[in-house]
N, C-alpha and C positions, 0 to 999 in steps of 0.2 A: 504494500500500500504506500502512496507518494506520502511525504508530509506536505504540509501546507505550510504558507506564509504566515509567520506571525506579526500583529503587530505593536509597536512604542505607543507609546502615551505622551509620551516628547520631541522634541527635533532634535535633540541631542545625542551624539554618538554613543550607543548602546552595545558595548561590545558583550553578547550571549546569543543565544540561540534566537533571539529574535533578528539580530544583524542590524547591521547597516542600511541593506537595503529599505530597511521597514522604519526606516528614518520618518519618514516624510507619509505620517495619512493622510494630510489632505492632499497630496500627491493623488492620491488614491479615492481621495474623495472628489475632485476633481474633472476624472475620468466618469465618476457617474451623477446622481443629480443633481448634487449639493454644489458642482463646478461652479455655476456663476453666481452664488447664492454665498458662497464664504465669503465677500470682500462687499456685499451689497450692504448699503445702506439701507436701513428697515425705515427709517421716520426722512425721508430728502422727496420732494417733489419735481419732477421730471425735469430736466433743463436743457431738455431738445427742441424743436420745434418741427422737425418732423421723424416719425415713427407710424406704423403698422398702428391700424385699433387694437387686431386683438394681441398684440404684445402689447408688455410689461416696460414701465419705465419710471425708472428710478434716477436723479440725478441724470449722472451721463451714461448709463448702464442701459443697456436694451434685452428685454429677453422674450425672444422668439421662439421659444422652446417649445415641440411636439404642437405645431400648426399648420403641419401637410404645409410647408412652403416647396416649392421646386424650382425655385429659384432664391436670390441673395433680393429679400426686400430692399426698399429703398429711407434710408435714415439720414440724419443730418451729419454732416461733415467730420463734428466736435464731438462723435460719441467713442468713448476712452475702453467698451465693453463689450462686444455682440454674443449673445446667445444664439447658435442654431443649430444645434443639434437636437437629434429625433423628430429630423424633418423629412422629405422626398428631395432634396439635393440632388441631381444625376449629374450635375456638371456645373466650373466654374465658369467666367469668361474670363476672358484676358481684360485686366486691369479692372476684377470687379468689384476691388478694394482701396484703388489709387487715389482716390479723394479723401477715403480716413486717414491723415496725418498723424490723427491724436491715437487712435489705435491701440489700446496696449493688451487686450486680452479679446482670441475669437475661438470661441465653439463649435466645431463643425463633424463633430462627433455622432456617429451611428444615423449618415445618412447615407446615400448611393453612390456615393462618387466612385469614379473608376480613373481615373486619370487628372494630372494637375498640370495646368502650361507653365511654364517656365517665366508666364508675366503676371499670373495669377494673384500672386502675392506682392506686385511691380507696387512700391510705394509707400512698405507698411513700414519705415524707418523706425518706429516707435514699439512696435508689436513687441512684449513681454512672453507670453502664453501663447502656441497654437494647440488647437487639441484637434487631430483627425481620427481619431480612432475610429473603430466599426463600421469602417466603408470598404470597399470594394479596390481600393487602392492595386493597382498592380507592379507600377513603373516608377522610378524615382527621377526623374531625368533630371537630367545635368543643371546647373545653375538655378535649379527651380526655386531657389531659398534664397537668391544672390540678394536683395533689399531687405532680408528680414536681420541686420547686420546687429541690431538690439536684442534678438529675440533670446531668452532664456531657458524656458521650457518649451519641449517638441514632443509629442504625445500621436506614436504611429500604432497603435496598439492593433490588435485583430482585424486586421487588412491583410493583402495577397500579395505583397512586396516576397517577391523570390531574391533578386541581387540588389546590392548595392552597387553603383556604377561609380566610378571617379566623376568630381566634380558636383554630385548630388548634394553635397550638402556645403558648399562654396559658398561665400559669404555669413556663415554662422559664428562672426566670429566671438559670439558674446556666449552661445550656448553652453548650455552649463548641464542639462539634464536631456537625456536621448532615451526617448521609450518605443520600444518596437518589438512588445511582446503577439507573441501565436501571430507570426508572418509563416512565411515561408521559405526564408532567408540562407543559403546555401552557400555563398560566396561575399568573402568582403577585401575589398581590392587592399593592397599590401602599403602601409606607407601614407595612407591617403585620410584615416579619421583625426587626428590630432594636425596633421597640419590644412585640412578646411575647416577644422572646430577645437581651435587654439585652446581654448578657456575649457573643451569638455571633461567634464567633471565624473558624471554619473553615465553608465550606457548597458542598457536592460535590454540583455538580445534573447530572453528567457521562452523558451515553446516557438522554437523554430528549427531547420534541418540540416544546421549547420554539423559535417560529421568531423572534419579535421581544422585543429587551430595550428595553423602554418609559422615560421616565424616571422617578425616585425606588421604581425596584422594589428598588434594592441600598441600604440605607443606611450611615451611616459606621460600626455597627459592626465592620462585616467587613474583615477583612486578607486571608484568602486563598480566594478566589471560582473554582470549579473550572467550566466552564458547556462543555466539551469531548462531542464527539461529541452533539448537539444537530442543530436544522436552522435554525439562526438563519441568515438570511439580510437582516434586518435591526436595525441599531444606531440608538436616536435621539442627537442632540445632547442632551448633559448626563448621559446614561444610567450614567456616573461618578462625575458631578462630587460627588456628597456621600459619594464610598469615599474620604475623607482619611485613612486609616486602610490604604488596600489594599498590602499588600506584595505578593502573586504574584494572576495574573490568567492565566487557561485558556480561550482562545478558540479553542482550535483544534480541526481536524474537525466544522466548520459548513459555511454555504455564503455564506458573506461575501464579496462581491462590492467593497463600497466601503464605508471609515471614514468617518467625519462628519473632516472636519478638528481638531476642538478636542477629540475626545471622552476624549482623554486628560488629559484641562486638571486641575486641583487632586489628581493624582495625582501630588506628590512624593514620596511614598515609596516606590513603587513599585517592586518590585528585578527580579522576573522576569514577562517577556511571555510567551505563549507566541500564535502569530496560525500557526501550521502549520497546511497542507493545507485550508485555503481560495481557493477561485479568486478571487484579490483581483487587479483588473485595473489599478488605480494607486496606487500609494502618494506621498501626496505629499512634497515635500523636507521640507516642518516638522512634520512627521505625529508626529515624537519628541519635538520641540525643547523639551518642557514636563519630559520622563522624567531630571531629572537627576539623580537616583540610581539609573536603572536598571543591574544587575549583569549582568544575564541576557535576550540576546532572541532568541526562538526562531521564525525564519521557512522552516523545510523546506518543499520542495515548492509553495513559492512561485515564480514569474517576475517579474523585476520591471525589466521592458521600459525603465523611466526609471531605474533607481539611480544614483546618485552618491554622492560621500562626502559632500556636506554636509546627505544624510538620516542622518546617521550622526555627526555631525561635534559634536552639543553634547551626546553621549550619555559626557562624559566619565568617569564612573565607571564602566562596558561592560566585561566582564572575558573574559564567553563569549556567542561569538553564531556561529546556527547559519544557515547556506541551504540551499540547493536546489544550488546550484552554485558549485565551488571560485573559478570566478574572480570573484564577488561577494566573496571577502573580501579582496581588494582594495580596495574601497573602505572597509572599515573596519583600517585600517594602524595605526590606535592599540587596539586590542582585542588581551588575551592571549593566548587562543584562539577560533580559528574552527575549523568545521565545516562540511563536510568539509574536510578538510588534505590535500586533494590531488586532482588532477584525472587523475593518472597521470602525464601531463608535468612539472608543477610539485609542489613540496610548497610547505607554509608557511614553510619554513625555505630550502628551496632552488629554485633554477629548475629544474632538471633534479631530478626525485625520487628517481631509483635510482641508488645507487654504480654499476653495470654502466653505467649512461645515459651518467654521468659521465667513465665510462675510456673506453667506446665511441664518445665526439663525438670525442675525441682521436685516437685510432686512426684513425679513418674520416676526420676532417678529413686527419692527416697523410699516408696511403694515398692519400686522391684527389687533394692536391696534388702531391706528390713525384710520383706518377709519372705524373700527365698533362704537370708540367714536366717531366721527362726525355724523354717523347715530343717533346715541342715543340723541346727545346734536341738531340734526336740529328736530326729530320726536317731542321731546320735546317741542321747539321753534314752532311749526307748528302743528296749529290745524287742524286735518281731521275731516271727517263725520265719518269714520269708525275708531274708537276710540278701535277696541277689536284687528284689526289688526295692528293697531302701538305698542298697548302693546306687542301683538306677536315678532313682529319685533327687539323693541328693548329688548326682553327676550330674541332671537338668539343672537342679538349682545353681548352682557351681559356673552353667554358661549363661544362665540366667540374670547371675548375680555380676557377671561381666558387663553385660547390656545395661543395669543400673551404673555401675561405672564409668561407662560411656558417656551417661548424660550425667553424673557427677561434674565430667571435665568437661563437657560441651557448658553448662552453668557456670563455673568456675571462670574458662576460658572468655565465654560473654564477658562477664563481672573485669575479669583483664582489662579489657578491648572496649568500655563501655567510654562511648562519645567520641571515639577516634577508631573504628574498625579497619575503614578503608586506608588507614597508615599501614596498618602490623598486617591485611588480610595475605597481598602476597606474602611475605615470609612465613604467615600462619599456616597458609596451603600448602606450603611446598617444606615446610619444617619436618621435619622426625616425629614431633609430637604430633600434628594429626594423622600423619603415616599411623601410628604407633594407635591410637586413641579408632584410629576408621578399622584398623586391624581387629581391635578387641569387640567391634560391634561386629565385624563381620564373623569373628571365630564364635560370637555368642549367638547370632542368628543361627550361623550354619549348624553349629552342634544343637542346639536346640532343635532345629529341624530333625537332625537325624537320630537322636536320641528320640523324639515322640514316635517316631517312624521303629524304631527299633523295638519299646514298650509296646505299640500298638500291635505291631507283627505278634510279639510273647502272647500278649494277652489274647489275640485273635487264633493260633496256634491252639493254646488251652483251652475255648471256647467252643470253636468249629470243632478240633479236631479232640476230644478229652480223652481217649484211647490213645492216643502217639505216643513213643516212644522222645520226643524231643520235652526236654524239660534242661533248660540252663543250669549246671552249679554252679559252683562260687569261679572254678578256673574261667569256666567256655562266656559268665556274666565279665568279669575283670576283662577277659579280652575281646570282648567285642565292645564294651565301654572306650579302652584303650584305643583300638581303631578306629570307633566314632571320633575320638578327640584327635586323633593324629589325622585322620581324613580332612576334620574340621579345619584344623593346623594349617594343611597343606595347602585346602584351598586359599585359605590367608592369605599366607607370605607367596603363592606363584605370582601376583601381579610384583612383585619384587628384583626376579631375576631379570625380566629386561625392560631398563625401561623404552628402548624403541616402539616394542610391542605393543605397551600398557602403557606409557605415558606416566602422567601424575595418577594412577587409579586410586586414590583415595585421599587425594586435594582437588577433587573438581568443584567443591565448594564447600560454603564454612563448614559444614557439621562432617564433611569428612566420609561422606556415607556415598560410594558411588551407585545410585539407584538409579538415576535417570541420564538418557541417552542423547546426544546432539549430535549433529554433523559433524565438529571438531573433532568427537572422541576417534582416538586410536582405533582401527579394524579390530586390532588383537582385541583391544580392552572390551569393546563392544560385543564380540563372539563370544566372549569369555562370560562377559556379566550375562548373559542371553542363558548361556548354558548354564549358572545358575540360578539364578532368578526363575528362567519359562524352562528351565530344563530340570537339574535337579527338585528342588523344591516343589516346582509344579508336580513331579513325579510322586513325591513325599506325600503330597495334599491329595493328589488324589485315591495312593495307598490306606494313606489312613483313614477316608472316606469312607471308601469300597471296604475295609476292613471290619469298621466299626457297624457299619449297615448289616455285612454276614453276619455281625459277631450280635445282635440285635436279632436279626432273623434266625439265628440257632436255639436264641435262650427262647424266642418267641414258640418259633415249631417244638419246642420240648415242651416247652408251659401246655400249652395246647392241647397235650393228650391229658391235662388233669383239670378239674374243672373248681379246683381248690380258690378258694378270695383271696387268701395270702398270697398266693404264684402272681394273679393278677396285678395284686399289689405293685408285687418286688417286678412285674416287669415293666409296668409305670414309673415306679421309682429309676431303674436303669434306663428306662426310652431318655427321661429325663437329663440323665445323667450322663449319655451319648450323645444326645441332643448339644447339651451346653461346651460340652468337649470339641465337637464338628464344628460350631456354631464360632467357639471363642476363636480355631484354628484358621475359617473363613474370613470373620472380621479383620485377621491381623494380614491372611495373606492376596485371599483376592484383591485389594486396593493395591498390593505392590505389583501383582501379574498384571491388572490392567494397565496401572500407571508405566511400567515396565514394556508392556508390549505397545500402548499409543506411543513412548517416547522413541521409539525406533523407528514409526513412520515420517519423525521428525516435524510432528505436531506441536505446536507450540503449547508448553502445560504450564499454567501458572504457580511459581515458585510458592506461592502458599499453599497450593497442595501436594507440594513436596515436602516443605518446611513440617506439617500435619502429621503429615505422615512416618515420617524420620523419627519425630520428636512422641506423638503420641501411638498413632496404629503402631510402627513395628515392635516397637516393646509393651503392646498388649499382650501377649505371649507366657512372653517372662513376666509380668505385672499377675497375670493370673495363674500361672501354673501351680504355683504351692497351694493355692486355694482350690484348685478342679481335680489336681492329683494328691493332696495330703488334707490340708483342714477339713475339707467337707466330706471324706472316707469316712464307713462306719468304724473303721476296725483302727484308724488313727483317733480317733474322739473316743473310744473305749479306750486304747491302750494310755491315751494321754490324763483318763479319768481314772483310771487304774494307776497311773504314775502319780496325780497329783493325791489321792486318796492315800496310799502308802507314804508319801512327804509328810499328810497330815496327821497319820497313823503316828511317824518316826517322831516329829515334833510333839504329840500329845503323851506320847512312851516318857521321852526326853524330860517334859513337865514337872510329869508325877514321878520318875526317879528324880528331879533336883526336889520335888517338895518332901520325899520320906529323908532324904538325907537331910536337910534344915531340918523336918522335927526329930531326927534320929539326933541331932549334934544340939538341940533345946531341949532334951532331954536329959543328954548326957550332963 
């Protein structure tokens, strides 16, 4: 999608993303009704003596404005203003203006013209303002402007002008502003605008089909060179070099594929770039190194597959600069503001962006630690008969309790970084410590995965199959635990061994989590996360699915042959009980399979439903496990009421031995 024009509130040089060009509204106001209506006197009575009835007159102002003329009425000599645009105009005549001397401002805006003689304007020595926009214009011919030697603004807007000829604008020598946007403009003679329009200041060749900028087509006297929505797709070396004079520069919405390296060269004053929404497939590191007064540089909708900070890094006067994507402004840490300021996850200011994100890592951190350690420290405390499934248990807990970890340092790291993120973010991404920190969520996902996957198999085994010979002991449990976690391991640290392959895979953004997919990422890294994400784990989710539904339909088909209340009960009580186990496994992973598989068509997701997700969905998991696999067991609420009954047994034994001894020693 193009961006649009923004616009100031001031005349004053605005160097941000609204530019320079966006100087002048009433520029722009000018061009549509309000034109002869800014400088009108509202309370002056007419001081012509002849004018049109059904125009407007004001002092010396006349406005004829949308009165089907088709032809140039006829007015008095000493009128300083003419309105006539949104009229039937087909044509001028030769010297149809030579008797207005006084002249300073004509309207001829969005009428039929096709063609203008070269005596047309024979006389208007005075003329300040012309506005021809929205006609039919095709031709410029030569000396056609030769008497308008005052004239200051020239307004050629959506007309059919294909070339500029030499000589076409001879005699301007006062012009100051040149608009010739949505022409047709393909060719502009070499050498020839600054010396027939000495003074030109402003030149807006924007939505025209100009494809190559040749050199010496721009000379020095131009500051602010508008050349946007064009088809340039070629730039020569030096095509600048004589704008020593250029302040703002508009090259965006072409088809610019590659800069010349120098061609920014002898552009020191140059405050704002604009290079948006061209497919520019390298930029090199010194591509700016020359721009050091540039304020303003606007790269939307660009990729820029190599950035580093030191294409950015001699741009020390940079105040506002804009991308394509939040985490390129990271590499400019010394810029005041960037755009976007925010990817969803991170802001500029902070690593985590939403106050909610903020209280929520905390919560969730504290939630998944406490109480997979209190699973760990009561299975300890409390002996079972099935001694392979407490190990199991607390081996979840254990990766579980990683995953709270993870957002321990993710809160922590925030609290670091708060109100300067975009200083510390690249080194934060590219550090050890989020390597390190992205590692531990992924070994606590992954084993987590395969650990329920492992449990659910056991119990589904015992279930379907109660006759088999397969029952885990203590050896065949330790080692398939062991595997689980060295499998876990593995997957970890392979994004490690190369980074050609894998890139940053766990610095793609603040929280360290590489979930989601973009056109930048590495082929390797991309395949890789694929294959686990929609490969292993999808595989996990849907085992344990299918498992849990058999293992449902066996207790069911057994129940069945007895028509007892209790059966019915306990098989309600387990649908339930499968139910919430499927259900919690769903919640946590479908939103990562879908998000996961939209981000590889390379659909645009908003970072807030990643930041969501990282931070709450994926450690719903571990947030509930101790609760679905130990607190709400019957046989863990017996044995842990049997532990604490016995604590109270010991302490009340305890009691009444300390009270016979006091009265055994008050006696003595």
């Amino acid at each position: 999608m193009e961006p649009t024009r923004k616009t100031v509130d001031s005349l004053s040089l605005t160097v941000d993303n609204s530019g320079w060009p966006k100087l002048f509204d009433t520029i722009q106001s000018a061009r549509g009704n309000q034109a002869s209506r800014e400088e009108e006197p509202q309370e002056y009575e007419c001081e012509l003596d002849i004018y049109p009835e059904k125009c407007e007159c004001k002092k010396k102002i006349v406005n004829c404005s949308s009165q089907e003329f088709q032809f140039v009425p006829p007015v008095s000599v000493n009128v300083t203003a003419l309105d006539l645009k949104d009229n039937k105009i087909k044509s001028l005549a030769d010297g149809a203006f030579d008797k207005y001397r006084d002249l300073e401002k004509l309207l001829l805006q969005n009428n039929r013209l096709r063609s203008i003689s070269h005596l047309t304007f024979s006389g208007l020595f005075n003329l300040k303002m012309l506005f021809l926009s929205d006609n039919r214009i095709r031709v410029l011919k030569p000396e056609v402007f030769k008497d308008l030697h005052s004239l200051e603004w020239l307004i050629l807007d959506n007309n059919r002008v294909a070339k500029i000829v030499p000589g076409a604008f001879m005699g301007l020598n006062s012009l100051y502003f040149l608009y010739m946007l949505n022409n047709s403009i393909t060719e502009i003679p070499k050498n020839s605008l600054c010396s027939e329009m000495p003074r030109l200041n402003w030149l807006d060749l924007e939505g025209n089909q100009l494809n190559t900028i040749s050199e010496s087509v721009f000379q020095e006297c131009i500051t602010v060179l508008i050349l946007r929505r064009n088809k340039i797709s070629r730039i020569e070396q030096g095509a600048f070099t004589q704008m020593k004079k250029l302040v703002d520069l508009d090259l965006s919405v072409n088809q610019i594929v590659e800069l010349p390296p120098s061609l920014f060269s002898n552009l020191e004053d140059l405050q704002q770039l604009n290079l948006s929404f061209n497919p520019l497939k390298h930029i090199p590191h010194s591509q700016f190194d020359l721009l050091s007064n540039l304020q303003s540089l606007i790269m939307e909708d660009i990729e820029i597959p190599n950035i580093h900070n030191r294409m950015f890094s001699s741009l020390v006067n940079l105040s506002h600069i804009y991308f394509k994507k939040f985490q390129y402004c990271s590499h400019a840490p010394h810029v005041r503001s960037c755009k976007p300021n925010s990817d969803g996850i991170s802001s500029f200011e902070d690593m985590l962006a939403n106050i909610l994100l903020r209280v929520f890592v905390w919560v969730m951190a504290c939630v998944t630690c406490f109480g997979n350690l209190f699973v760990i420290c009561m299975r300890s405390f409390i002996v079972t008969e099935n001694c392979q499934h407490a190990m199991s248990i607390k081996s979840l807990c254990c990766a579980d309790c990683l995953m709270g970890f993870y957002l321990f340092c993710l809160g922590a790291y925030d609290i670091k970084f708060q109100g300067e993120y975009n200083k510390h973010a690249q080194i934060w991404m590219e550090s050890r410590e989020c390597k390190l920190v992205g590692s531990l969520a992924m070994l606590s996902s992954e084993v987590s995965v395969l650990m329920l996957t492992y449990m659910t198999l056991e119990k589904y085994l015992c279930i379907v199959f109660p006759f088999s010979h397969f029952r885990a002991g203590r050896a065949q449990t330790i080692g398939a635990l062991a595997a689980i976690w060295g499998l876990g391991f593995l997957i970890t640290v392979i994004p490690f061994f190369s980074y050609d392959t894998f890139g940053n895979f766990y610095g793609r953004n603040g929280v360290c989590f590489p979930l989601q997919s973009d056109s930048t990422e590495k082929s390797g890294a991309r395949g890789y996360s694929v294959s686990i994400f929609l490969g292993l784990n999808l595989l996990a989710f849907v085992t344990i699915v299918f498992s849990y539904s058999s293992m449902f339909y066996s207790i069911h088909k057994t129940g069945a042959q007895t028509a007892e209340r209790s059966v019915l009960s306990r098989e309600v009580t387990i649908a339930k009980r499968f139910f919430f186990i499927v259900f919690t496994d769903a919640l946590c992973w479908i939103p990562i399979f879908l998000l996961k598989a939209v981000s590889l068509t390379e659909t645009e997701i908003p970072g807030t439903i990643t930041s969501w997700v990282v931070i709450f969905i994926l450690p719903i998991n571990s947030a509930l496990n101790p609760i679905l696999y130990t607190m709400t067991t019957s046989s863990f609420q017996e044995k842990l009421k049997q532990c604490l009954q016995s604590k109270r047994h010991q302490l009340q034994d305890s009691g009444k031995s300390f009270t016979l001894v006091s009265i055994h020693t008050n006696t003595a």
